[in-house]
N, C-alpha and C positions, 0 to 999 in steps of 0.2 A: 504494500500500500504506500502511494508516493503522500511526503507531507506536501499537507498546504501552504503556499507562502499569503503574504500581506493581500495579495491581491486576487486571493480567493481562489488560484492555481495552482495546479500540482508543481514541485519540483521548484528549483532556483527561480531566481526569474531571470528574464534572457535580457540581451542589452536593450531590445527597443522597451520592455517593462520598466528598467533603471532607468529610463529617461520619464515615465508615468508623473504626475506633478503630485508632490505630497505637502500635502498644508494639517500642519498640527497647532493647535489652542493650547497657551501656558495661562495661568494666573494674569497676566500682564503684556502678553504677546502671543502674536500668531506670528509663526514659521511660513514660510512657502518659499519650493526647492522643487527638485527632483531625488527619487527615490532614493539613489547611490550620492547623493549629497555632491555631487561634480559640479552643480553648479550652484552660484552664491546663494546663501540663505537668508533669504528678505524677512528680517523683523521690522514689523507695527504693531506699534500701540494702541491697547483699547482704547476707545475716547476721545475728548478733545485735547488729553495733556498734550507736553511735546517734552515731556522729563519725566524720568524714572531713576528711582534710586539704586546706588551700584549693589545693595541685600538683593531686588527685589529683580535684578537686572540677572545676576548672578543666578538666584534661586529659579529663573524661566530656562537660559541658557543650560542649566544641569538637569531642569527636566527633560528639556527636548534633546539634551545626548542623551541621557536615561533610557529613556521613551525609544527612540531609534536604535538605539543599540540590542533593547529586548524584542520589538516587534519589527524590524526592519535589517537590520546587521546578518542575522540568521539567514536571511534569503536571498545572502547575495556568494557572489562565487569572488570573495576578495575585497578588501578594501585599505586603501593607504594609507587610513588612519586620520583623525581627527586635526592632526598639524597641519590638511591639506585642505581644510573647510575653511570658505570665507563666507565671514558672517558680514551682512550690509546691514544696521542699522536703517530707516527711513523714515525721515522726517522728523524725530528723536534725538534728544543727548543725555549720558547718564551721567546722573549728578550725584 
């Protein structure tokens, strides 16, 4: 029996799936990427602020490695590791 990965399929997922766009909700941020994290990872803020504090900044970024790493990491065939993720802030400064 093949396991299922994130996207409801059997087996790894193939390169055109690593390209599928993955947007994950933190406390204070939404993510939006691509599966295998290759391309930059767009954080915004909920709301109208345009500031967050560096606890609350921090506490979002360690979920969503958390978070990807249990439900997404698993289903991939490799990865280069987290030194190689650029995170883009938008529209935001952490204060």
């Amino acid at each position: 029996m093949d396991k299922i990965n994130i996207l409801n399929k059997p087996g790894l997922l193939t390169n055109e799936d690593r390209k599928e766009t993955l947007q994950h909700s933190c406390d204070y941020i939404e993510f939006t990427t691509c599966l295998d994290l290759s391309e930059p990872v767009k954080m915004r803020l909920y709301g109208t602020s345009n500031k967050i504090s560096i606890q609350n900044y921090s506490k979002d970024i360690a979920s969503f490695i958390c978070w990807w790493t249990h439900f997404v990491q698993k289903d991939l065939n490799g990865f280069s590791g987290f030194y190689n993720v650029k995170f883009e802030p938008i529209g935001f400064e952490v204060i």
